[in-house]
C-alpha positions as a Markdown table, in Angstrom:
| # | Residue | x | y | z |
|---|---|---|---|---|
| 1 | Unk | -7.5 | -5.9 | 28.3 |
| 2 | Unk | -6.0 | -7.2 | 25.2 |
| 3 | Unk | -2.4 | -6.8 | 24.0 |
| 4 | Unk | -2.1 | -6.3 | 20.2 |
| 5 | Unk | 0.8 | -6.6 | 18.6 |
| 6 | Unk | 1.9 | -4.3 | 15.7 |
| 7 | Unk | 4.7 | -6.0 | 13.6 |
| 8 | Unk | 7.4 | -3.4 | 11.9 |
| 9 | Unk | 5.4 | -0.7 | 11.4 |
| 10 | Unk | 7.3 | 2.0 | 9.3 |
| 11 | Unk | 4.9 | 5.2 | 9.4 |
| 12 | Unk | 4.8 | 7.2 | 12.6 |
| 13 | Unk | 1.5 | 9.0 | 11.8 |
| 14 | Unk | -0.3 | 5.0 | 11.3 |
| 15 | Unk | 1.5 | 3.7 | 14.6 |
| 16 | Unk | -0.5 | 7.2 | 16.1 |
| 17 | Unk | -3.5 | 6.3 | 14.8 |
| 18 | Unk | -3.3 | 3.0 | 16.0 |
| 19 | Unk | -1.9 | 3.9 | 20.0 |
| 20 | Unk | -5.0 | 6.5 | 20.0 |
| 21 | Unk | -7.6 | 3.6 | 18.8 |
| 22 | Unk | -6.3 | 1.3 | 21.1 |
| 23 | Unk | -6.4 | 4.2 | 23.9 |
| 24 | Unk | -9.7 | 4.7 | 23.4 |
| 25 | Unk | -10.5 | 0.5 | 23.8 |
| 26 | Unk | -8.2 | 0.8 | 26.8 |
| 27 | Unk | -6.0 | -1.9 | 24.5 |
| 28 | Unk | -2.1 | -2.6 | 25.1 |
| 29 | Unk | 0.0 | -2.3 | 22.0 |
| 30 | Unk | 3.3 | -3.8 | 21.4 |
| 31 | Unk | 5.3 | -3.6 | 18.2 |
| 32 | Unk | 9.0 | -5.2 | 17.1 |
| 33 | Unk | 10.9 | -3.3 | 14.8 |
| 34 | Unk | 14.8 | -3.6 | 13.9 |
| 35 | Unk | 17.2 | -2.4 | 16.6 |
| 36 | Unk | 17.5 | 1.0 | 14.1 |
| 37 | Unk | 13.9 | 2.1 | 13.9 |
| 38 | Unk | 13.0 | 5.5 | 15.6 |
| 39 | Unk | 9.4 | 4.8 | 14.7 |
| 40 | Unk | 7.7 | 4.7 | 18.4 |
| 41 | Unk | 9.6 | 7.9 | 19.4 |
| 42 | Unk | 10.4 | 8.0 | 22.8 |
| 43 | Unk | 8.5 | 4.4 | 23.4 |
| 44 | Unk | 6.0 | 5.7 | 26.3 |
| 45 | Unk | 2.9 | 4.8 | 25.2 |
| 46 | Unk | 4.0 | 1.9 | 23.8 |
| 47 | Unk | 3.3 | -1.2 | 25.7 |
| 48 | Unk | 6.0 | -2.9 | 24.7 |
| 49 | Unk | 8.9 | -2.7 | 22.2 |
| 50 | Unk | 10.8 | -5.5 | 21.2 |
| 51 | Unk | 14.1 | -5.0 | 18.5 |
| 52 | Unk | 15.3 | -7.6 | 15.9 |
| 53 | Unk | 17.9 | -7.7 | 13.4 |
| 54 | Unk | 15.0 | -8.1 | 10.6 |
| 55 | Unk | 11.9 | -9.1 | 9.5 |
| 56 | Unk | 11.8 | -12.1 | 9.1 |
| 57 | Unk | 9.0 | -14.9 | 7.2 |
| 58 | Unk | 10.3 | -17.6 | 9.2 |
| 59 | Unk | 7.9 | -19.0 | 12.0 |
| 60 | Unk | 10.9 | -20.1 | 14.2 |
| 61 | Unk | 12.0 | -16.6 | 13.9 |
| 62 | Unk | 9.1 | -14.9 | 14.7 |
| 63 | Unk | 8.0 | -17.3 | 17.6 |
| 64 | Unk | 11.3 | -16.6 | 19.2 |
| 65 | Unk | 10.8 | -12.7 | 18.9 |
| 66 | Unk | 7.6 | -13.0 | 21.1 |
| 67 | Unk | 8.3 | -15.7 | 23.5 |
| 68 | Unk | 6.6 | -15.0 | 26.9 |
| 69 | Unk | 4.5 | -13.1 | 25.6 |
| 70 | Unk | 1.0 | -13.0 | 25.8 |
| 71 | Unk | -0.9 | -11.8 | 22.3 |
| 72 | Unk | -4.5 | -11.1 | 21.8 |
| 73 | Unk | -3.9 | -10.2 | 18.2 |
| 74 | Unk | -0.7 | -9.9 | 15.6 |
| 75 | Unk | -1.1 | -6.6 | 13.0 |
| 76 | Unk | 1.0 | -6.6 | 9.8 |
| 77 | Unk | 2.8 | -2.8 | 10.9 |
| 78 | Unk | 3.7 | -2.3 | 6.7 |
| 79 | Unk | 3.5 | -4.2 | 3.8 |
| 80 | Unk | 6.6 | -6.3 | 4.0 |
| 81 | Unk | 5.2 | -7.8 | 7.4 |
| 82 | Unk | 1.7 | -9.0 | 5.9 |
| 83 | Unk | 3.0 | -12.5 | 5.3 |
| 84 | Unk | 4.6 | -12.6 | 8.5 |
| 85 | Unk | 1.6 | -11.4 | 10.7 |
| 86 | Unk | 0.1 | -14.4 | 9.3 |
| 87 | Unk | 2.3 | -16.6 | 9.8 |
| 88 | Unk | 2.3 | -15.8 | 13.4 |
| 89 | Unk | -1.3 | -15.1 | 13.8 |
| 90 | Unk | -2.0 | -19.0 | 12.8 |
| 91 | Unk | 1.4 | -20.6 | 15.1 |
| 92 | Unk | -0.1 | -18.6 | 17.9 |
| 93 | Unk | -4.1 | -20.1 | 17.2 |
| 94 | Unk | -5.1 | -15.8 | 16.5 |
| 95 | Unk | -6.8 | -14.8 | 13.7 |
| 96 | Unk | -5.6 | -14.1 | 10.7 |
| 97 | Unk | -5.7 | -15.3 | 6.9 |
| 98 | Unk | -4.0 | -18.4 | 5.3 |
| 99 | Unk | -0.2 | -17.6 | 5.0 |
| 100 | Unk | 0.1 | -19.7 | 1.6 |
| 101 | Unk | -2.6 | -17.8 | -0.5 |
| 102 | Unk | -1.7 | -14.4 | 1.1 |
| 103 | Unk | 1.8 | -14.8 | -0.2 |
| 104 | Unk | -0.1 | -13.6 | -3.7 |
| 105 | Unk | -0.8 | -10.3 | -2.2 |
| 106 | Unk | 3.2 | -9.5 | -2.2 |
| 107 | Unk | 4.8 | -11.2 | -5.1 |
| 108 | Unk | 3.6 | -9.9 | -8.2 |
| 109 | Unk | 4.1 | -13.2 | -10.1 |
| 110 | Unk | 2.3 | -14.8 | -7.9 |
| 111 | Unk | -0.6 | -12.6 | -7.7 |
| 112 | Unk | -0.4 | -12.0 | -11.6 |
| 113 | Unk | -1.5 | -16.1 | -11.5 |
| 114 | Unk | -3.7 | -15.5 | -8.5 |
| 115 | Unk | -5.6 | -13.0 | -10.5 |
| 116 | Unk | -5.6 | -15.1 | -13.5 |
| 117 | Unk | -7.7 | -18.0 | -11.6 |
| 118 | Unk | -10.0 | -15.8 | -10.4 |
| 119 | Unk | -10.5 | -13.6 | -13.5 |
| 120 | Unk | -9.4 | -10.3 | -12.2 |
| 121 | Unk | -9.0 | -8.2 | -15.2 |
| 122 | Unk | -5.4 | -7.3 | -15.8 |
| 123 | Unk | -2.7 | -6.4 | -17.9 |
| 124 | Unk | -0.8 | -9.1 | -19.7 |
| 125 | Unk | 2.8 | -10.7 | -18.4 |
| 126 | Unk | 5.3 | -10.8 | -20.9 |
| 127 | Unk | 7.8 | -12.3 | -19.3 |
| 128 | Unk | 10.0 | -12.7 | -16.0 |
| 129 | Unk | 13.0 | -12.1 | -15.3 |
| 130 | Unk | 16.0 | -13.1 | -12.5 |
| 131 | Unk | 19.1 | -11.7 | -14.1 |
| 132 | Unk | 20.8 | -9.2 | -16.5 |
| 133 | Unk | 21.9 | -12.2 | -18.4 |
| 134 | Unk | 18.2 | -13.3 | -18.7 |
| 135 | Unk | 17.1 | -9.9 | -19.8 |
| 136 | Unk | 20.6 | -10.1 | -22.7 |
| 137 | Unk | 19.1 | -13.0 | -24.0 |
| 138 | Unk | 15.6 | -12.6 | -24.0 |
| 139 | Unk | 13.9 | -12.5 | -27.7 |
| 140 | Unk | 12.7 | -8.6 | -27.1 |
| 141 | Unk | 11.9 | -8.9 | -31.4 |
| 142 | Unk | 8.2 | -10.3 | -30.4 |
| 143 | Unk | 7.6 | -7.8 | -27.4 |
| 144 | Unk | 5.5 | -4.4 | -28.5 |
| 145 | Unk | 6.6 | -1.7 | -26.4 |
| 146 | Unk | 6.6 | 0.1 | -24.2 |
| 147 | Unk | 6.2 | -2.0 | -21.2 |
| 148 | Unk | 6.1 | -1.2 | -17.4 |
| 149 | Unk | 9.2 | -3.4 | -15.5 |
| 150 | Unk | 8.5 | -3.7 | -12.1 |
| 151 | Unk | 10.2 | -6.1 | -8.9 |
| 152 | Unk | 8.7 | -8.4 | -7.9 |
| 153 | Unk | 8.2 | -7.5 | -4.3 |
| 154 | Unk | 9.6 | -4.0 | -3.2 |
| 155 | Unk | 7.3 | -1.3 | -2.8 |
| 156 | Unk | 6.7 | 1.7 | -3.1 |
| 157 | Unk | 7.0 | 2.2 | -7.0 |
| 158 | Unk | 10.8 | 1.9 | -6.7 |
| 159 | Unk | 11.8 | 1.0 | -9.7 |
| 160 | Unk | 8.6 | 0.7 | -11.8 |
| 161 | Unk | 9.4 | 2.0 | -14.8 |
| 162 | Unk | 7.7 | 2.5 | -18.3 |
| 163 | Unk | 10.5 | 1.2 | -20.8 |
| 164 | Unk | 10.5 | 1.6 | -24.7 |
| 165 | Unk | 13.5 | 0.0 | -25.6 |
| 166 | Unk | 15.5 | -3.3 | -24.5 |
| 167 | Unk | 18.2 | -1.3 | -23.2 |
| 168 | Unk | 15.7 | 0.8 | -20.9 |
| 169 | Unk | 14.7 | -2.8 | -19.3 |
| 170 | Unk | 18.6 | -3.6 | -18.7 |
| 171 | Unk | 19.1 | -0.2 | -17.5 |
| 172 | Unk | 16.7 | -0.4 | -14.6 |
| 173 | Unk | 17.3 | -4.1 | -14.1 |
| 174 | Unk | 20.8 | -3.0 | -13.5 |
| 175 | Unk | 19.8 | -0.3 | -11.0 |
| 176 | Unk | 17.1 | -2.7 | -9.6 |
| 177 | Unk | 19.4 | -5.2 | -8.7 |
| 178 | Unk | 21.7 | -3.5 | -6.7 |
| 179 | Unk | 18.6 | -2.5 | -4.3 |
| 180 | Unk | 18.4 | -5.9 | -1.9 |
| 181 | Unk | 17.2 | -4.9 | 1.7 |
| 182 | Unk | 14.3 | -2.7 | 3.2 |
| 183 | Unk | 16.6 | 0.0 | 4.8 |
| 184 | Unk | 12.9 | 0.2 | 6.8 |
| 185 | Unk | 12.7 | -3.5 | 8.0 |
| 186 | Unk | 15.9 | -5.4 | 6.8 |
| 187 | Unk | 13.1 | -6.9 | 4.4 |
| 188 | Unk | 15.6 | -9.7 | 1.3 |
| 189 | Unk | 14.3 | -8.8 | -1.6 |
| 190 | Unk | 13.8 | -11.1 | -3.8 |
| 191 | Unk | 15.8 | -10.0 | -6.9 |
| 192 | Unk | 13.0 | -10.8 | -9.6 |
| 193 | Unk | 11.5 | -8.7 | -12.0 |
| 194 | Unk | 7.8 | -8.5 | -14.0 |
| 195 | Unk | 7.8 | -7.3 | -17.1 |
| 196 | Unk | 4.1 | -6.8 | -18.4 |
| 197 | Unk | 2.3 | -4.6 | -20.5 |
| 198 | Unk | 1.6 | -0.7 | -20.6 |
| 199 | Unk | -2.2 | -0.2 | -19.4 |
| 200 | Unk | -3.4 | 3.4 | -19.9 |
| 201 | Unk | -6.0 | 5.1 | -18.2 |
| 202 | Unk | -7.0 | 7.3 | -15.2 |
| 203 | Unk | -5.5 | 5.4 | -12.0 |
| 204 | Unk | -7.3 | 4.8 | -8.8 |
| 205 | Unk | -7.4 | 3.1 | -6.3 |
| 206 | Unk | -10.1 | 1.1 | -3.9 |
| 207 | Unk | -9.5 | 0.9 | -0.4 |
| 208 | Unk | -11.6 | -2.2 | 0.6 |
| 209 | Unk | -12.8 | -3.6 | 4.1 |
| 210 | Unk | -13.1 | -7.3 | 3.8 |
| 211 | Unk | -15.5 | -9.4 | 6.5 |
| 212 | Unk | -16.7 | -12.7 | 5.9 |
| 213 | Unk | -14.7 | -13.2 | 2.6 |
| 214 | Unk | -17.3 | -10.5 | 1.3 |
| 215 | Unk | -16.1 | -6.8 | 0.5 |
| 216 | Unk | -18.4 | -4.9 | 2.7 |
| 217 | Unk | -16.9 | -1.3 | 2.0 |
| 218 | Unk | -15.1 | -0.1 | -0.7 |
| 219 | Unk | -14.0 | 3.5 | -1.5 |
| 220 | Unk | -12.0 | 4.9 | -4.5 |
| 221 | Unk | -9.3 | 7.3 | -4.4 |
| 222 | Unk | -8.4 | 9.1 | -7.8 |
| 223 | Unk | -4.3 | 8.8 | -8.1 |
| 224 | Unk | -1.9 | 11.4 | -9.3 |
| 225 | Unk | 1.2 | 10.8 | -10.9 |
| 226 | Unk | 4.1 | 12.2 | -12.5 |
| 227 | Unk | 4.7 | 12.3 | -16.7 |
| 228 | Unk | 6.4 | 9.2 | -17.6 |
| 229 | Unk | 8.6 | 7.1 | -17.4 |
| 230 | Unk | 8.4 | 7.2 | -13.4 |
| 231 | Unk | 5.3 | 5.6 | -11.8 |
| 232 | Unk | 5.7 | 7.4 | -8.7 |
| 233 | Unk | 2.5 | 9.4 | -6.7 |
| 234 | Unk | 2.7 | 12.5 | -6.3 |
| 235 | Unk | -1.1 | 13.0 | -4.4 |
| 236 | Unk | -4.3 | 11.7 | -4.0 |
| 237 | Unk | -7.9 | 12.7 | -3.9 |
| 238 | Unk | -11.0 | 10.3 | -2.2 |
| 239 | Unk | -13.8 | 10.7 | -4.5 |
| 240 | Unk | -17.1 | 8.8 | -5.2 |
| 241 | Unk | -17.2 | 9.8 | -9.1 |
| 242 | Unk | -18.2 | 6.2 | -10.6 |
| 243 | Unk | -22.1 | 6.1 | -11.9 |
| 244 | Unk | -23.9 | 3.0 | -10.2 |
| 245 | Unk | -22.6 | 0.4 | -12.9 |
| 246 | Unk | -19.2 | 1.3 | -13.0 |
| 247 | Unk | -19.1 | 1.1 | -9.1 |
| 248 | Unk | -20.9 | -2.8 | -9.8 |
| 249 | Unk | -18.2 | -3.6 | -12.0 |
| 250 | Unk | -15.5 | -2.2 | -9.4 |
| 251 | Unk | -17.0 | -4.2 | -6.7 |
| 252 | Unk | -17.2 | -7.1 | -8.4 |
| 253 | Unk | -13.2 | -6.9 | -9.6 |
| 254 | Unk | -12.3 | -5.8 | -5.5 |
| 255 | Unk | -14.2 | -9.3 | -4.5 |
| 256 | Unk | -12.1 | -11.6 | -7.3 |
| 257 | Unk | -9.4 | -10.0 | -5.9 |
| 258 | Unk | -10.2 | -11.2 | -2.1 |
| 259 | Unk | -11.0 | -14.7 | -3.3 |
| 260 | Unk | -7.7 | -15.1 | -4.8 |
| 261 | Unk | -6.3 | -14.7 | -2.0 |
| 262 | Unk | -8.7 | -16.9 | 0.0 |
| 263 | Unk | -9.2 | -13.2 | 2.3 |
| 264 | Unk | -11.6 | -13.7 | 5.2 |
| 265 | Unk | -11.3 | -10.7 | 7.0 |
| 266 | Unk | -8.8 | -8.0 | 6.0 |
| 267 | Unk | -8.4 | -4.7 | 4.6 |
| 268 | Unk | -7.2 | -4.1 | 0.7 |
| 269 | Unk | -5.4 | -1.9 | -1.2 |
| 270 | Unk | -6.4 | -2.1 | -5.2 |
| 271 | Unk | -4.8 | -0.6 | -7.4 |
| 272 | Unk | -6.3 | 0.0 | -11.1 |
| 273 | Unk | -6.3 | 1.9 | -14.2 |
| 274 | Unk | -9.5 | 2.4 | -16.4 |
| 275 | Unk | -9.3 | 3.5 | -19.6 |
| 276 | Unk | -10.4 | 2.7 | -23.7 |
| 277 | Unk | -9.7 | -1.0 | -23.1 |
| 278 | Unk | -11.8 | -1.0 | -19.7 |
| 279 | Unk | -10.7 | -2.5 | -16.3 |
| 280 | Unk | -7.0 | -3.5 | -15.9 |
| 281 | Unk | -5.9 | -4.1 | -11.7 |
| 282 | Unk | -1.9 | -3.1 | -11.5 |
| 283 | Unk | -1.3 | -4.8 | -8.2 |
| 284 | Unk | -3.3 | -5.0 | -5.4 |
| 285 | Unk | -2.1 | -5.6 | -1.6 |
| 286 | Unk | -3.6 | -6.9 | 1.7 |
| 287 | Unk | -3.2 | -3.6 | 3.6 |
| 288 | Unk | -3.8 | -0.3 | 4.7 |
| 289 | Unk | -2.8 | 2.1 | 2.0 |
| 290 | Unk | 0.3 | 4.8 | 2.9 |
| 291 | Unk | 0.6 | 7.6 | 1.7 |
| 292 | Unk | -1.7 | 8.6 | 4.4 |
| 293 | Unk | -4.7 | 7.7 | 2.7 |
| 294 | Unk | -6.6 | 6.3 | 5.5 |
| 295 | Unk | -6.7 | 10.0 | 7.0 |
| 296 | Unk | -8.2 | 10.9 | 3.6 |
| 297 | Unk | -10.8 | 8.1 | 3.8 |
| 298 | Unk | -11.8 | 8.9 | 7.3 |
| 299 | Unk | -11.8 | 12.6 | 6.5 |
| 300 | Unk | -14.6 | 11.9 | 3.9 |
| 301 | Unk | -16.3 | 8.6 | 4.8 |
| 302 | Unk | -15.7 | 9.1 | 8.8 |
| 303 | Unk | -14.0 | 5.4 | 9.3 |
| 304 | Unk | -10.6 | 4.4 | 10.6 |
| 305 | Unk | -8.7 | 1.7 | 8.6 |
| 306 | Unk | -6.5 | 1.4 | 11.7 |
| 307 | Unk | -9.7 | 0.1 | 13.7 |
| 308 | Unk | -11.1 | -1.8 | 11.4 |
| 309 | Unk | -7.8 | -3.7 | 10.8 |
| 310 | Unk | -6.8 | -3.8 | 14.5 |
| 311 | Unk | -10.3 | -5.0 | 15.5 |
| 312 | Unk | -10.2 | -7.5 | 12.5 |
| 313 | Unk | -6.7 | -9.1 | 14.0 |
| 314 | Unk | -8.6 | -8.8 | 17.7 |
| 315 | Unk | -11.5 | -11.5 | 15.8 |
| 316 | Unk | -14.1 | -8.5 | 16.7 |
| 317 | Unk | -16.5 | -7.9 | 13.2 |
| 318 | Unk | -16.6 | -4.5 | 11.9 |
| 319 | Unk | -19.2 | -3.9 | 9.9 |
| 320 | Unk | -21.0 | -1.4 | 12.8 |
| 321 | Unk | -17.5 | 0.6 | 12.0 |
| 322 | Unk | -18.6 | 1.7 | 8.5 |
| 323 | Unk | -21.9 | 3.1 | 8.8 |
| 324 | Unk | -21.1 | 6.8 | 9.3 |
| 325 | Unk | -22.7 | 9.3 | 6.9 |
| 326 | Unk | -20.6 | 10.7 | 4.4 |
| 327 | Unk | -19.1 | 14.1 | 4.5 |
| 328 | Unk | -20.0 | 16.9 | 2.3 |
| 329 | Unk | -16.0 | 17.8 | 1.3 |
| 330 | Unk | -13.4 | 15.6 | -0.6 |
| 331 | Unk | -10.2 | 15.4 | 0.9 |
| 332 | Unk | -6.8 | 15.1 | -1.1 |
| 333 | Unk | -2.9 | 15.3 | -0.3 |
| 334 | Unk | -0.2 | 17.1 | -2.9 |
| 335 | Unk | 3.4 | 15.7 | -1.9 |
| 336 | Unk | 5.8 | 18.4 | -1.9 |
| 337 | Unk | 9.0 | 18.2 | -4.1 |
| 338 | Unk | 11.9 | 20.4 | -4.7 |
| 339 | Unk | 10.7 | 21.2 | -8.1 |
| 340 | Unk | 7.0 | 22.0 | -6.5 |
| 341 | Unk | 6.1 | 25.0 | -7.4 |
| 342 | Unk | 2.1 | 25.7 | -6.1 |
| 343 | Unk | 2.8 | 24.4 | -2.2 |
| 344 | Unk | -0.2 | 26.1 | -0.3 |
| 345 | Unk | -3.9 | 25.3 | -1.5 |
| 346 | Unk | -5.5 | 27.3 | -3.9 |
| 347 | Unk | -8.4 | 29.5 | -3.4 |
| 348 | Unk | -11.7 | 27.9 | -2.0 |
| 349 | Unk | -9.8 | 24.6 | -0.7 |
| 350 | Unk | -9.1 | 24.0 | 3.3 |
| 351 | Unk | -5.9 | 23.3 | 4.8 |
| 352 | Unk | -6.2 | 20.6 | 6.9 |
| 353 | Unk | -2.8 | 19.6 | 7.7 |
| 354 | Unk | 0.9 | 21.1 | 6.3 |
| 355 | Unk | 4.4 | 19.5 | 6.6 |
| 356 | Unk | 7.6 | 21.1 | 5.0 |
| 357 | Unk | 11.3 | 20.7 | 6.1 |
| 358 | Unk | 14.6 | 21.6 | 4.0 |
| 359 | Unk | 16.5 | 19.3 | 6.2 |
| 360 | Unk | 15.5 | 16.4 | 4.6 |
| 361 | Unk | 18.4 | 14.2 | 3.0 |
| 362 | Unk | 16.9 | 14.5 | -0.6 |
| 363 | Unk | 18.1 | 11.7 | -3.2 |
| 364 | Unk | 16.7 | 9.2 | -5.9 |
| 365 | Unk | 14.9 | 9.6 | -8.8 |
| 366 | Unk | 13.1 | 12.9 | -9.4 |
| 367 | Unk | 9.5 | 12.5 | -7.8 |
| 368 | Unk | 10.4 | 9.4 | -5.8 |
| 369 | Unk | 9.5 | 8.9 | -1.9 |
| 370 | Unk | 13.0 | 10.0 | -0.8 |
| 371 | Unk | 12.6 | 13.2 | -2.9 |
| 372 | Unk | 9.4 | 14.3 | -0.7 |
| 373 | Unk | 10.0 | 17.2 | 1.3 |
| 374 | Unk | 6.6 | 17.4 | 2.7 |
| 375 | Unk | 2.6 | 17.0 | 2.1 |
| 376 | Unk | -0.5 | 19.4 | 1.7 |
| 377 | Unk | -3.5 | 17.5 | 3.1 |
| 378 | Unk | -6.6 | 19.9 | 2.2 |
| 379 | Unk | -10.7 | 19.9 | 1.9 |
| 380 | Unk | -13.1 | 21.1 | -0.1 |
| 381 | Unk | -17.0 | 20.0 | -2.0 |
| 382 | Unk | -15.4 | 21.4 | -5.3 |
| 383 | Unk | -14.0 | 17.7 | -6.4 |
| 384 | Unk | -12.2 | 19.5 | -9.4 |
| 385 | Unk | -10.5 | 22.3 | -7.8 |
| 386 | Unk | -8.8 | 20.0 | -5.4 |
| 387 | Unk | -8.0 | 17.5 | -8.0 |
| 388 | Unk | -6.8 | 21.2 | -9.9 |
| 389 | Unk | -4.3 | 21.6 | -6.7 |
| 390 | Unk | -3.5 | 18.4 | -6.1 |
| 391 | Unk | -2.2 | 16.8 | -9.9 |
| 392 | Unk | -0.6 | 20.3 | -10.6 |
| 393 | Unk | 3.5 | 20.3 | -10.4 |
């Protein structure tokens, strides 16, 4: 029986779809998390679950969180953690990808240069910055706005903002620099900032199984988002609208992106626009998409990211795991907001699951995470109508 171990994860519905996978495989699984996380509810069919102060990058650290114990596998939990699963995966002799190149996959400067090397198609760094001071003095006479400002290694869009002036880019350094800890893991930020040019175009995304340093699966989710100058999501929808050339092209820029990062086995998160100038990648990471966007990808394409990944860490292959026909329906998610007017699907669309509470502690910018109140996830084979109920405010 093998014990995996899940490090920090954050979202309680991806910690349930990993327990019920590793039920199924009659698997162990143990996460850590900091001593404030409610996460694995009431703990019972957890394994184990070990508290620390924070998440941590350093290998002393993270050997003396597990000493004792006896690991079969160690599963990046959230985004933050991917370095550190790593790290630990190769002190403890389990699988896992090179710790120095995957460092690329969570600092934007770095994986701007990663990219670079391996001619991923992306949009053009103007400059970096560590300080309002930096930002004062910088010669902003040669830059042609507007430009998107974004840390170098938070998440979750927080504070990735489309600026068209020199005072918007002090104005959110300012506010970005305040913002130093995960409140989710205890994450240190490191307080850097990308500044880079404005790519238009439809967004999407590719959610990408990696074996073998080869992308063997790859499906696109079409990305909603609100009018400028937030960056924030506001839905999704899985679809397979790319004609067989475009989906080459795709699949070519979702394998540069693997073999910057020197990825053997892994699962991806690629984020893109395409538009007038073609292809440009906005960030990628080495992970399973939130948002719950692995329940839209099984919904449609009938595989589990959870599996795939866990079975990945366990050194099992997974290419069996992505054979299943496809369904005949789309899936999508609308987040809910206090200014969302249209909450319940439109005609012709299925609910398939609904979540709405006034009790939440609403604050930040209009549209961010912390404003969501709740989420529509719905069906349906009419691709537009969902994209209709999905993108609409």
């Amino acid at each position: 029986m093998k014990e995996i171990l899940v490090l920090h994860p954050v979202a309680e519905y991806t910690l349930r779809r990993m327990l019920d996978m590793c039920d199924r495989r009659g698997w162990k699984l143990s996460i850590i998390t900091i001593e404030s996380s409610t996460v694995g509810g009431d703990g019972k069919r957890l394994h184990r679950w070990l508290r620390v102060r924070e998440l941590s990058d350093d290998p002393a650290d993270l050997l003396r969180s597990v000493k004792g114990m006896d690991i079969d596998a160690v599963v990046p939990g959230n985004e933050f953690a991917v370095i550190a699963a790593d790290i630990l995966a190769k002190e403890l002799g389990l699988p896992g990808n090179d710790p120095q190149a995957i460092q690329a996959s969570r600092n934007k400067r770095l994986m701007r240069n990663a990219f670079e090397a391996a001619y991923v198609p992306q949009p053009k760094v103007i400059g970096t910055l560590s300080s309002i001071e930096e930002a004062r003095v910088f010669d902003w006479s040669r830059v042609r706005f507007p430009v998107i400002v974004k840390p170098i290694n938070m998440a979750m869009s927080l504070f990735v903002r489309l600026c068209h002036t020199p005072d918007e880019v002090l104005e959110n350094l300012e506010r970005m620099f305040l913002f130093k800890k995960s409140k989710l893991t205890n994450y240190a930020f490191t307080l850097q900032a990308i500044v880079e040019e404005f790519a238009d175009g439809q967004e999407y995304s590719l959610e990408c199984i990696v074996e073998g340093g080869e992308v063997i699966a790859m499906y696109p989710t079409r990305k909603f988002v609100p009018p400028f100058p937030s960056c924030f999501e506001i839905g999704h929808v899985n679809a397979e609208i790319f004609d067989s050339a475009q989906r080459e092209r795709l699949l070519d820029v979702a394998q540069r992106v693997a073999l910057s990062w020197k990825l053997v086995a892994g699962v991806m998160h690629v984020e893109l626009k395409i538009g007038v100038s073609g292809i440009k990648v906005i960030e990628a990471g080495c992970r399973i998409a939130g948002d719950h966007i692995s329940e839209l990808v099984e919904g449609r394409y009938g595989v589990s990211f959870e599996e795939v990944l866990l079975c990945q860490r366990a050194g099992l292959g997974v290419r069996n795991l992505v054979t299943t026909p496809v369904s005949g329906d789309y899936y999508g998610i609308k987040f809910l907001f206090p200014q969302t007017r249209l909450l319940h699907p439109i005609s012709d669309l299925r609910e398939v699951q609904y979540h709405f509470s006034l009790d939440q502690n609403v604050s930040g910018d209009a549209w961010s995470v912390n404003q969501r109140l709740g989420y529509c996830m719905c069906a349906s084979s009419d691709y537009s109508r969902l994209c209709e109920f999905v993108g609409s405010a």
